[in-house]
C-alpha positions as CSV (number, residue, x, y, z in Angstrom):
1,X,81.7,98.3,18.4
2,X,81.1,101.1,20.7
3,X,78.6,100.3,24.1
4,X,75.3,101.2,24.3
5,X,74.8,104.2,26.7
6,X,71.7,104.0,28.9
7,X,70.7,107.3,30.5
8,X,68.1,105.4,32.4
9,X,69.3,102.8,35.1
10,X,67.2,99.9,33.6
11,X,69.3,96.8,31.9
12,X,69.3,96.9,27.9
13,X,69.3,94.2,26.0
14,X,71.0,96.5,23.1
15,X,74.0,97.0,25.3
16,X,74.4,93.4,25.7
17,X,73.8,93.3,21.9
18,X,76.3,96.0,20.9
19,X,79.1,95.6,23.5
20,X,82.3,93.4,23.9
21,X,80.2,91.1,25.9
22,X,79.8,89.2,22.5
23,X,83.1,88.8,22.7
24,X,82.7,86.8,25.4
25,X,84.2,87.1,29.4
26,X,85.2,85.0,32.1
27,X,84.4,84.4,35.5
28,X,85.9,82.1,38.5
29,X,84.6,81.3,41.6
30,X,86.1,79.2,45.0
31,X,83.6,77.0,46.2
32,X,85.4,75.0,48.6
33,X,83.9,71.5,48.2
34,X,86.5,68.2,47.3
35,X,83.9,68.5,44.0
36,X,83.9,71.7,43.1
37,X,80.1,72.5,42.2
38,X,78.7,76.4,41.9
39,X,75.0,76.3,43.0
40,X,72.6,77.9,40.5
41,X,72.3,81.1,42.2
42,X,75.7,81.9,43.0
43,X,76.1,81.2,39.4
44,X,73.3,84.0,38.5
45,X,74.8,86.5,40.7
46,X,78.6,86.1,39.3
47,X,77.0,85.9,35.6
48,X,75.1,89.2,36.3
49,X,78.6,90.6,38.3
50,X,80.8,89.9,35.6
51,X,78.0,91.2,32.8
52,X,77.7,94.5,34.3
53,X,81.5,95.1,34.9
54,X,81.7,94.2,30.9
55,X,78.8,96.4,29.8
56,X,79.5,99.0,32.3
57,X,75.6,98.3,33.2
58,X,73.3,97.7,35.9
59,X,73.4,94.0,37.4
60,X,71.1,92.3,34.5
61,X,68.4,90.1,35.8
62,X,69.9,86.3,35.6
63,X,68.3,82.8,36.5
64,X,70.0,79.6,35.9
65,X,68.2,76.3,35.9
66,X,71.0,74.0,37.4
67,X,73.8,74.1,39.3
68,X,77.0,74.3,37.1
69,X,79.3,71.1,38.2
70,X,83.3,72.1,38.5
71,X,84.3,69.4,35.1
72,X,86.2,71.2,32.7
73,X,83.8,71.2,29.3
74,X,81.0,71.4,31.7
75,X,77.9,73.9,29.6
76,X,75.1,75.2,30.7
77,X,72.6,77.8,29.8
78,X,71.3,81.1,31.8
79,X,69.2,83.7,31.1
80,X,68.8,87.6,31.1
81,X,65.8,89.0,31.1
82,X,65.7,92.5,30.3
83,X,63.1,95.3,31.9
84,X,60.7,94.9,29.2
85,X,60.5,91.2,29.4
86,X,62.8,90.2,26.8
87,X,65.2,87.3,27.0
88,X,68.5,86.9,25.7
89,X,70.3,83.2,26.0
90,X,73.8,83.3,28.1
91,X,76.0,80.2,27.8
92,X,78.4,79.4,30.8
93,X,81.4,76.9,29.8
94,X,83.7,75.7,32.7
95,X,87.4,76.1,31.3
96,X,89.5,74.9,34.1
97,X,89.7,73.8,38.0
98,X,92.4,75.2,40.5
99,X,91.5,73.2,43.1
100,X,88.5,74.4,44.7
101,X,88.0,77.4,42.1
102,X,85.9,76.6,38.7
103,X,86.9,78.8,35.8
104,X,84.2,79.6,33.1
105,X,83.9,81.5,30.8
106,X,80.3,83.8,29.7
107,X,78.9,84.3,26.0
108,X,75.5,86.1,25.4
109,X,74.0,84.9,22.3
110,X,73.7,87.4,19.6
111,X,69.6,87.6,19.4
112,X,67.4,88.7,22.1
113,X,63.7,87.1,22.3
114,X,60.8,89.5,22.2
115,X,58.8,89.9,25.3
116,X,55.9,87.7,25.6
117,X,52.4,89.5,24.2
């Protein structure tokens, strides 16, 4: 399935939709603690990173409620919100540990929410 090209620079929900990002990608991060733990916004801004280098996109707008601990099988949910105020569900899994380095990888889900009326 071909991307969705954008000719304006705000995020689309139909690229996310369209593109290999269904397919899913990964992400690692070093955090240097004895327990690896990524804070929730560091987790945000590598979720958006790695989402726009897969889309070839804009950063996408990303909030995670929790911190994501470094266990492998470790889940937890984030979420885009597009321009126009819909949401689309992004699911973070932790795959493996090198020592201070969590592994995860990033699957949108395949529906969007509406915006709010």
């Amino acid at each position: 399935m071909p991307i969705a090209r954008s000719t304006t620079v705000a995020w689309s929900l139909s690229a996310v939709a369209s593109g290999a990002l269904l397919a899913g990608c990964s992400g690692s991060v070093s955090v240097g603690n004895s327990e690896p733990k990524l804070s929730s916004d560091k987790l945000a801004t590598t979720v958006s990173e790695k989402l726009a280098a897969t889309t070839n996109q804009p950063e996408p707008d990303i909030t995670c409620p929790e911190d994501l601990a470094g266990k492998v099988g470790t889940t937890t949910r984030c979420t885009l919100t597009a321009k126009d105020g819909s949401t689309l569900g992004v699911s973070v899994k932790v795959t493996s540990i090198e020592g201070d380095q969590i592994n995860f990888d990033i699957k949108a889900d395949d529906t969007a929410s509406p915006a709010p009326h």
